[in-house]
C-alpha positions, 0 to 999 in steps of 0.5 A, a space after each residue: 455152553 458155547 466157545 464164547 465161555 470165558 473162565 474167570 477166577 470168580 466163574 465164568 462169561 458166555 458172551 453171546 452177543 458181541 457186535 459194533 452197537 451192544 454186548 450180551 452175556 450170560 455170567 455165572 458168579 460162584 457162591 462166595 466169590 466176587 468180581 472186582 470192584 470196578 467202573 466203566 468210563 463209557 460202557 453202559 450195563 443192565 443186569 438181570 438175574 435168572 438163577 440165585 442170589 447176587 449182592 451188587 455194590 453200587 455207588 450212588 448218584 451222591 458217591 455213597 455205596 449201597 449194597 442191593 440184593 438180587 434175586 431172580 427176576 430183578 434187573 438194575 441198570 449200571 450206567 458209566 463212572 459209577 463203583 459197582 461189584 456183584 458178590 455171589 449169596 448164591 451160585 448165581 447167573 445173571 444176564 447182562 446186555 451193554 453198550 459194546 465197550 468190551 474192555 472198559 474195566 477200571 478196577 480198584 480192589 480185586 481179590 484175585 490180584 488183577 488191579 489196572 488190568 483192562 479185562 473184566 
């Protein structure tokens, strides 16, 4: 792992790619454990799990939320306004490559107490 590691309560993020037209990480979901119930006003995302299992929350075009079990080698694309949480079946490792809105982070529900913050 390389100095772009970012702790999380729920894992951590290795942010490999940073750059002014796109964003990659690799982010590791501890089982059991889940990220915020959020959404992006401009950052657009695509998931691709490679280790594990996650369960992603995801609000549909009508506003209605679906729960989609991930497993490796299943990509989804996430795109901006949408609710959306990935929940840990598994310890689990997912890539995610998007758009370069690094801190567009609206958070409504969070078990770690991070509601407002702006930082996923």
């Amino acid at each position: 792992m390389s100095d772009a590691i970012v702790k999380k309560p729920w894992g951590w993020e290795n942010r490999f790619a940073v750059t002014e037209k796109y964003l990659g990480k690799v982010i590791h979901i501890d089982r059991g454990e889940m990220l915020s119930l959020q959404y992006h006003r401009q950052k657009d995302e695509t998931l691709l799990v490679v280790k594990g299992a996650m369960d992603l929350q995801l609000e549909d075009a009508q506003g209605r939320m679906a729960t989609l079990r991930l497993t490796p080698g299943m990509s989804q694309r996430i795109v901006p306004g949408r609710k959306h949480r990935m929940i840990g079946v598994d310890d689990c490792e997912f890539f995610e490559v998007s758009s370069p809105e690094i801190d567009d982070v609206v958070r409504l529900e969070d078990k770690y107490g991070r509601q407002g913050t702006n930082t996923a």
